[in-house]
C-alpha positions as CSV (number, residue, x, y, z in Angstrom):
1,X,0.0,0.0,0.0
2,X,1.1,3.7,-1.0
3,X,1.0,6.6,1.0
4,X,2.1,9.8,0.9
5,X,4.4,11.2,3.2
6,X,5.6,14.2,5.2
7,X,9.5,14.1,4.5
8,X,11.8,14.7,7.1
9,X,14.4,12.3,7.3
10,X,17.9,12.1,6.1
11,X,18.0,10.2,3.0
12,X,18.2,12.9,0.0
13,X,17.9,12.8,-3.7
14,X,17.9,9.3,-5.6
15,X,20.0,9.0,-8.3
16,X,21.1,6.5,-10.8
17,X,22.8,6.8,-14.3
18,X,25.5,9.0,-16.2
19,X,25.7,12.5,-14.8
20,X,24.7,15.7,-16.8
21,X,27.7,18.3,-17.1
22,X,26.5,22.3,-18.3
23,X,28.8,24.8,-18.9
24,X,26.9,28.2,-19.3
25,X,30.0,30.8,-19.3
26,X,29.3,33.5,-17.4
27,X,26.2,32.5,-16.1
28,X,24.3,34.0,-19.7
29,X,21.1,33.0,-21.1
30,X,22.5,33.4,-24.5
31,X,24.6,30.1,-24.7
32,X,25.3,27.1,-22.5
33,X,27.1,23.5,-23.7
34,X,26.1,20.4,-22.2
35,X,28.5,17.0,-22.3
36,X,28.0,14.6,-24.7
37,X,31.1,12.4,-24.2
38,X,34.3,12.5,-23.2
39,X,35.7,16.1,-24.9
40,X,32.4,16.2,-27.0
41,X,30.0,18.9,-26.6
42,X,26.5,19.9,-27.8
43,X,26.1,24.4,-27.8
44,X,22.8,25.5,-27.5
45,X,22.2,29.6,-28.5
46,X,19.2,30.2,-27.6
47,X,17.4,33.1,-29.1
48,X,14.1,33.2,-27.3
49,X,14.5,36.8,-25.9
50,X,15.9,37.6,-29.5
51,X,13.3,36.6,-31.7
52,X,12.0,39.9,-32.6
53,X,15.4,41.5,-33.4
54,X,16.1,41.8,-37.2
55,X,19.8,40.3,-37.1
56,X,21.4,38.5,-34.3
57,X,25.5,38.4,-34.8
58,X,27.3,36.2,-32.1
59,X,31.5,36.0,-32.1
60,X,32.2,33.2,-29.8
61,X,35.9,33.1,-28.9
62,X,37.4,29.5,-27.8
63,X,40.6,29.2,-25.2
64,X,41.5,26.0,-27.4
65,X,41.6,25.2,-30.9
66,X,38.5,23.3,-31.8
67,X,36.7,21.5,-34.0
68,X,32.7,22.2,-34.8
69,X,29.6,21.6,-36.3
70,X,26.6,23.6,-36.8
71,X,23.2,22.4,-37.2
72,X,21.9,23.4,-40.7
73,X,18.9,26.4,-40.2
74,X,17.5,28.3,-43.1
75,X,18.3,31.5,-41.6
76,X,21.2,31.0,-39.9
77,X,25.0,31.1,-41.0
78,X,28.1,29.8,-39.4
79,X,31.5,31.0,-40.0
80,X,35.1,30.5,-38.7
81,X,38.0,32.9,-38.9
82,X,40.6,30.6,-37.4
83,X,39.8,27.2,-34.9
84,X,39.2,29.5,-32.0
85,X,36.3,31.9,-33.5
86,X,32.5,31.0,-34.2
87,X,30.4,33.3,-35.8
88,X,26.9,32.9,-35.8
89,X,24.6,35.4,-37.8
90,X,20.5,34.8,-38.0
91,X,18.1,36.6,-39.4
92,X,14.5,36.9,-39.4
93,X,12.6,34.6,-38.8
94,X,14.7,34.6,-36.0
95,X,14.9,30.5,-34.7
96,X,14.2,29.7,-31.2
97,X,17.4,28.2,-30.9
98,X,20.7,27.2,-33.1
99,X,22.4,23.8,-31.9
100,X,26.3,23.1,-32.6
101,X,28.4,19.9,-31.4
102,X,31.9,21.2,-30.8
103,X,35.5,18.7,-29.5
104,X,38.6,20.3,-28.4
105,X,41.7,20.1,-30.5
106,X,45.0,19.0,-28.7
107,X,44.5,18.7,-25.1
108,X,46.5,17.2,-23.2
109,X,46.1,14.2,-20.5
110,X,45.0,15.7,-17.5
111,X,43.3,19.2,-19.0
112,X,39.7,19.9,-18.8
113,X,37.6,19.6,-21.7
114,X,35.5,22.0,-21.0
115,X,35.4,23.8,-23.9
116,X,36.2,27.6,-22.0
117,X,34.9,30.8,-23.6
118,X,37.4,33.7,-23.6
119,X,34.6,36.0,-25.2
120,X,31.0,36.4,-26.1
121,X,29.4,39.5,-27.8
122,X,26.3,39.4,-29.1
123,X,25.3,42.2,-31.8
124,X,28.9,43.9,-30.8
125,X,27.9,43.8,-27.5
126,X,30.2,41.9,-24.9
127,X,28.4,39.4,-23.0
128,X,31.3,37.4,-21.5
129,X,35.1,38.0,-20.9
130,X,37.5,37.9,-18.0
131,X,36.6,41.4,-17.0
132,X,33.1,40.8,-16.7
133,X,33.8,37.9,-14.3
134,X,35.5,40.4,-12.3
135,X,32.6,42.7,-12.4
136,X,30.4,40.1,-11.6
137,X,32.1,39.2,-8.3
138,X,31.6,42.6,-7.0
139,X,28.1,42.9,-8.2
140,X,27.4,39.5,-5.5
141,X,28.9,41.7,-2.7
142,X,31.5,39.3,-2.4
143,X,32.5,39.1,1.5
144,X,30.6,41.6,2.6
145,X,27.1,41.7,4.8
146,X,24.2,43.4,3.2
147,X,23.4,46.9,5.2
148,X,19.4,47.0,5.9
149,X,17.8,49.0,3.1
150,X,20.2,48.4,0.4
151,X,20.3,46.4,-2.5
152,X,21.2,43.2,-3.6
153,X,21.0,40.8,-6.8
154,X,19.4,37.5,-5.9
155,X,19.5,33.6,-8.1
156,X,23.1,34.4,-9.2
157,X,25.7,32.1,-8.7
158,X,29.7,33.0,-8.7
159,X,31.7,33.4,-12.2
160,X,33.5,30.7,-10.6
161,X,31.0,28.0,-10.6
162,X,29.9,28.2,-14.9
163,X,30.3,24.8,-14.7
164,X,27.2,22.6,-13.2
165,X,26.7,19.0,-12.6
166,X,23.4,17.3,-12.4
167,X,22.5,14.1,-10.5
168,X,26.3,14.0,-9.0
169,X,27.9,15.7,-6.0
170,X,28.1,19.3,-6.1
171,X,30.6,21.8,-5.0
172,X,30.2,24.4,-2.5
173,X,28.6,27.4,-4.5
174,X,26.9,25.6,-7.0
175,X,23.9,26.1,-5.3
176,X,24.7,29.0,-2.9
177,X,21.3,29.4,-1.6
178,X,20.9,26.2,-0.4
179,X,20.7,25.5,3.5
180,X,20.6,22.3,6.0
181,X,18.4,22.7,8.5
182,X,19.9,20.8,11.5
183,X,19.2,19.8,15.1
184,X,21.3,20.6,17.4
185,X,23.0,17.8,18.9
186,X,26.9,16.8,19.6
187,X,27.0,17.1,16.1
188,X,23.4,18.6,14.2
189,X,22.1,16.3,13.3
190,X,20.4,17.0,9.3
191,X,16.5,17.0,9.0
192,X,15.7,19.0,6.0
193,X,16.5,21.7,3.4
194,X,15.9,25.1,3.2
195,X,16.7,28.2,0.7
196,X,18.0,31.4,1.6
197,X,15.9,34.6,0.5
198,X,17.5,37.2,2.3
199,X,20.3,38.3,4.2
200,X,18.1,37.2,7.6
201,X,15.4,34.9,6.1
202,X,15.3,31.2,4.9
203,X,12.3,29.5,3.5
204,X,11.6,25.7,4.5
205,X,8.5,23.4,4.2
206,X,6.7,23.7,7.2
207,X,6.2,20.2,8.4
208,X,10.1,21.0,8.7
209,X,10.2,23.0,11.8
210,X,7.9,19.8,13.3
211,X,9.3,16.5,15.2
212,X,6.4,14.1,16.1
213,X,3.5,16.5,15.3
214,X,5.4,19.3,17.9
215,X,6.8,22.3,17.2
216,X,10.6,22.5,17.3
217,X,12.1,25.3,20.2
218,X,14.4,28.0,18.0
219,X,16.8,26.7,20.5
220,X,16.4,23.6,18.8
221,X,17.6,24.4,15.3
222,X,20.8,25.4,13.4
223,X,21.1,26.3,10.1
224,X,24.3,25.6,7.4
225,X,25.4,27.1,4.8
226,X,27.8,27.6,2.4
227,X,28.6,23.4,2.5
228,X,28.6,21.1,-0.2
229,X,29.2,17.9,2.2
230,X,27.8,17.7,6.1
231,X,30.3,15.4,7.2
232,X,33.1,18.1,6.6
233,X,32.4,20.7,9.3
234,X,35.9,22.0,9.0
235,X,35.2,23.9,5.2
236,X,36.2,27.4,5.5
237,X,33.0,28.3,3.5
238,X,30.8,26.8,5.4
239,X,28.6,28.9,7.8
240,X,26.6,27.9,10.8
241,X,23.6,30.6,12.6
242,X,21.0,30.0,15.3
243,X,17.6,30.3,14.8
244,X,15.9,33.3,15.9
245,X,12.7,33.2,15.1
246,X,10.6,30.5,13.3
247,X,7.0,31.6,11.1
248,X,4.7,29.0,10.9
249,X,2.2,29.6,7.4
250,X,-0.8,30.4,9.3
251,X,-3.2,27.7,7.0
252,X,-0.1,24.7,7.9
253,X,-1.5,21.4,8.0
254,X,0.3,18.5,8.2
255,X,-1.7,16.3,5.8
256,X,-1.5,18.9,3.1
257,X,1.1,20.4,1.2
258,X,-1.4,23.7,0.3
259,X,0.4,25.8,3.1
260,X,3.8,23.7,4.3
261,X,5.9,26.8,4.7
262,X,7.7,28.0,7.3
263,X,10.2,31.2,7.2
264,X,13.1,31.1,10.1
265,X,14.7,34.1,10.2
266,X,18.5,34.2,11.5
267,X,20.9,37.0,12.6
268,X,22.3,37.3,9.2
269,X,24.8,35.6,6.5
270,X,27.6,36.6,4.9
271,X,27.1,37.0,1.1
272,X,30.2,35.7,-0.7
273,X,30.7,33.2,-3.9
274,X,29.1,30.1,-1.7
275,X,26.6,31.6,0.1
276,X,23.8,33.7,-2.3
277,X,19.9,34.4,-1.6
278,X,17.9,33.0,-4.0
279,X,14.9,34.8,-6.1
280,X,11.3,34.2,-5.1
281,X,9.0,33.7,-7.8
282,X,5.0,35.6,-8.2
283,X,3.3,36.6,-7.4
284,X,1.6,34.3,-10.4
285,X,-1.3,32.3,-9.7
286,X,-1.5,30.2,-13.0
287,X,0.8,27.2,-12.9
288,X,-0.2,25.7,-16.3
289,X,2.6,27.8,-18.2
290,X,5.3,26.0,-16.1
291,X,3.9,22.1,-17.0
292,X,6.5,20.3,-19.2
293,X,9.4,22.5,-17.8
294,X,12.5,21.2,-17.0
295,X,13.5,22.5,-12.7
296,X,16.1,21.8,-10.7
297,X,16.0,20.2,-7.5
298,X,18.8,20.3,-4.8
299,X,19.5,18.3,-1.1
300,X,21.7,16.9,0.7
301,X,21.7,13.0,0.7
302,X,23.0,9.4,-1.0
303,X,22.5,8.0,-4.5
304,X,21.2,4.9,-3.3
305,X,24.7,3.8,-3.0
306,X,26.2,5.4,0.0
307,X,24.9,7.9,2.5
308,X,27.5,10.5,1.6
309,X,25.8,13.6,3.1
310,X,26.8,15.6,0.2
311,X,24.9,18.2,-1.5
312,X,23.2,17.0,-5.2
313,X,21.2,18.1,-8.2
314,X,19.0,16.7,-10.5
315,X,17.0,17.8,-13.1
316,X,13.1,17.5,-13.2
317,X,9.4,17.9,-15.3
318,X,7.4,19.8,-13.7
319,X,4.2,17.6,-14.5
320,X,0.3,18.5,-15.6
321,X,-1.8,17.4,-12.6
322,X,-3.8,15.5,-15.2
323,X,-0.8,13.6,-15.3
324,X,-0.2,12.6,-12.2
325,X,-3.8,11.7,-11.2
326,X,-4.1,9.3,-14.0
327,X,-1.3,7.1,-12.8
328,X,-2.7,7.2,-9.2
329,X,-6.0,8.9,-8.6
330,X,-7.0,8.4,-5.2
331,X,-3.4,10.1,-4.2
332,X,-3.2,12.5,-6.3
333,X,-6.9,13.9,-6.7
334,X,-6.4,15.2,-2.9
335,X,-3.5,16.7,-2.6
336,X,-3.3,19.1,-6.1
337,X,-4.8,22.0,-6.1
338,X,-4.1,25.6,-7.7
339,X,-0.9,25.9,-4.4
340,X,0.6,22.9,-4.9
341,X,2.2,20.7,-8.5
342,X,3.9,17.8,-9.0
343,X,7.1,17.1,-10.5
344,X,9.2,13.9,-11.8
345,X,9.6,12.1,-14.5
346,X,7.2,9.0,-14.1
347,X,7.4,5.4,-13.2
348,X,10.4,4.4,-15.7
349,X,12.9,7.1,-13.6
350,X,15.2,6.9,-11.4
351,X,15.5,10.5,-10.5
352,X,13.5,12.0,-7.7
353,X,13.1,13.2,-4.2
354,X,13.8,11.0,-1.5
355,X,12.9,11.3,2.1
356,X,15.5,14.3,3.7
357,X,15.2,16.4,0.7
358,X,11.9,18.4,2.7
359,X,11.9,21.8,2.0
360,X,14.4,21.9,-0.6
361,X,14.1,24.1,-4.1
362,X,12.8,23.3,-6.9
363,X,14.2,26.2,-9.1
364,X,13.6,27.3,-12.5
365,X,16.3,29.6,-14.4
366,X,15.0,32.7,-16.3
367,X,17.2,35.1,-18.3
368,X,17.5,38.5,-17.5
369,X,17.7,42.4,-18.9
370,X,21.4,42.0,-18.6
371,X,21.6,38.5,-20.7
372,X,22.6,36.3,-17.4
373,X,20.4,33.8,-15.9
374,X,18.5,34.6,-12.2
375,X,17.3,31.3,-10.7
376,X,13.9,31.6,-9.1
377,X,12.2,29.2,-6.1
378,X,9.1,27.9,-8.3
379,X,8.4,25.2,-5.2
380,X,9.3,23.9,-2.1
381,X,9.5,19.9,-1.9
382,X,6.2,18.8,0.6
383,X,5.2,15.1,0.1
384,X,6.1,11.8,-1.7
385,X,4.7,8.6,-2.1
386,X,6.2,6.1,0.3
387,X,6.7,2.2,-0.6
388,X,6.7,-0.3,2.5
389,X,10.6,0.1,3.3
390,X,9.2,3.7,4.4
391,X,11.3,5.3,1.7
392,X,10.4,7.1,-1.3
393,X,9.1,5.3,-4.3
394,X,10.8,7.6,-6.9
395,X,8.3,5.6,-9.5
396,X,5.6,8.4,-9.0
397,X,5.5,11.8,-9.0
398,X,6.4,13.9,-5.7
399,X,4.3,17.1,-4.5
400,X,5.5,20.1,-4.0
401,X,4.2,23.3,-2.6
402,X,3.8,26.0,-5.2
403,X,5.9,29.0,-4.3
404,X,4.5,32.0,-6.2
405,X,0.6,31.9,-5.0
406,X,2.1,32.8,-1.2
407,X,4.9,35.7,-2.9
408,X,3.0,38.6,-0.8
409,X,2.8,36.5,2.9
410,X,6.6,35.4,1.7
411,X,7.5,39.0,1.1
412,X,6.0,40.5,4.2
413,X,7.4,37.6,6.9
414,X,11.0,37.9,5.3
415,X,11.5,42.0,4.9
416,X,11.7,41.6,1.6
417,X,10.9,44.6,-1.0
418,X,11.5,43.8,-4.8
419,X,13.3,46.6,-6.3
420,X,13.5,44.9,-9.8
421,X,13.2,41.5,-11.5
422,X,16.1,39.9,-9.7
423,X,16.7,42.5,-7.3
424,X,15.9,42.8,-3.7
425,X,16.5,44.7,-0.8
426,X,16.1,43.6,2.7
């Protein structure tokens, strides 16, 4: 017998197969390059936000000699100067994207083969060198604390982390607003996830701040940041606050996942490259534009393999509820409403939520006026259904508590204003 299950305890994200590799330099939404094989890579331009120009022209600049292919288009051409330049020029009707496979010439043994970008412009305008890096370091407030009433870019990750992997172990600041929510103990002992959405405030499921149906003390709770592994309390990155205050979603019920949020506010983190606010999404009350989009969900957790404690990623579809009553109706039918989705990829994965992963992200990436990606908290992972070993059975589809209907009670509990798309001030 199935049932669906509050999700609490340390177990994390299930995953089985070949990792995903992306490579998005700079952190734009104009280009990223995904892993193929070993030193084989696919380049995706995409030229959504484009479509209406008249002429899109695109100089990518390689570190390495390489060796490419473009996918044919009707109005696109492709050009090279010498093995490091590409030149891409489209016209109208302007293609949603342009898709290139690309290897590396001459590397040797133990180099990377990530195929580095030294610069993009786009329309003579420079997207992506080493001094925009810079820039973009000092534009997270690297090292420093935000002061109250200023403000700050949220969903950005460091310059430094351009390359992401997906259903592996992650590196501190891949994910930089990503929190454990520990007990305290000896050593805290992990109970769910959380996300950071201001310098004082982080956003949890919450059946989260719960043990046994009661209430946690703030006394009770510690939160971490800045780690990509819990077993290595000695990483310089890593920082650890007490709660201060804990706010309970007024219509919580434990059964449901309509309401599970919680806000627990802190004294306040350090913004550097590993530890980042993330972007709220909403207020937006229609969740039917988001079905069959791909979201990213992060915890702490094993791969089915070994309890490693170390932070992961994988990719999932956000799903049609349609879908996901008609594998299992009488589950399904209660629990999905217009504040909650579901999300997976169906009963032949092996990718989903497991039990520990409570309260974690599910984030969507959107591009921005300045061409780089913000990510944005679409949901916040509630419920799954549990097989008779009391674990998750990552055959269906888990629930998740949709973000953007509760943006305004979000907003007010945390001190956030929104400045800008992707800009907030606490």
């Amino acid at each position: 017998m199935y049932l669906l299950a509050i999700l609490h305890k340390i177990c994390g994200i299930k995953l089985e197969g070949p990792p995903k590799t992306i490579y998005r330099p700079c952190g734009v939404g104009l280009l990223h390059f995904e892993k193929i094989s070993e030193n084989e890579w696919e380049g995706v331009l995409d030229f959504e936000r484009y479509k209406y120009y008249a002429k899109v022209d695109i100089v990518i600049r390689f570190k390495e000699e390489t060796s490419i292919h473009v996918a044919s288009l009707a109005t696109v051409t492709a050009k090279r100067t010498d093995k490091y330049d590409l030149i891409i020029q489209a016209t109208r009707p302007v293609p949603k994207e342009c898709v290139f496979t690309l290897k590396q010439n001459n590397l040797n043994k133990n180099q990377s083969d990530v195929p580095t970008i030294t610069l993009l412009t786009l329309n003579n305008v420079k997207l992506c060198n080493e001094k925009i890096k810079a820039t973009q370091l000092i534009a997270l407030g690297i090292n420093q604390k935000p002061i109250a009433g200023s403000s700050y870019l949220c969903g950005r990750t460091s310059p430094d982390h351009d390359v992401m992997s997906l259903r592996a172990d992650a590196e501190a600041g891949d994910w930089p607003w990503h929190v454990a929510l520990a007990v305290k103990d000896v050593v805290p002992v992990h109970k769910c996830g959380g996300n950071i959405i201001s310098w004082t405030a982080v956003l949890t499921a919450g059946s989260c701040v719960f043990e046994k149906e009661v209430q946690l003390e703030i006394n009770d709770i510690i939160i971490i940041a800045g780690s990509s592994n819990l077993k290595s309390a000695d990483q310089t990155e890593r920082q650890e606050l007490d709660a201060k205050e804990i706010i309970l979603h007024p219509a919580y019920n434990s059964g449901y996942a309509t309401s599970d949020l919680a806000i627990i506010r802190v004294e306040g983190f350090q913004f550097n490259q590993f530890v980042q606010p993330i972007c709220v999404l909403g207020p937006i009350y229609d969740k039917t534009d988001f079905y069959g989009k791909e979201a990213i969900l992060v915890g702490f957790g094993n791969n089915n393999i070994n309890s490693s404690k170390a932070l992961k990623a994988t990719d999932l579809m956000m799903q049609n509820d349609s879908t996901c009553i008609g594998q299992a109706p009488r589950i399904y039918k209660e629990h999905l409403n217009e504040f909650t989705f579901c999300a997976g990829y169906g009963p032949t994965s092996s990718l989903n939520a497991e039990r520990g992963d409570g309260g974690g992200g599910l984030v969507i990436s959107t591009s921005q006026f300045d061409d780089k990606i913000s990510w944005f908290l679409r949901g916040l992972f509630s419920k799954c259904v549990q097989d008779g070993a009391s674990q998750c059975n990552t055959k269906y589809y888990s629930i998740y508590t949709d973000v953007p209907p509760h943006h305004a009670w979000i907003f007010h509990h945390s001190g956030l204003k929104l400045m800008g798309y992707g800009v907030i001030v606490p």
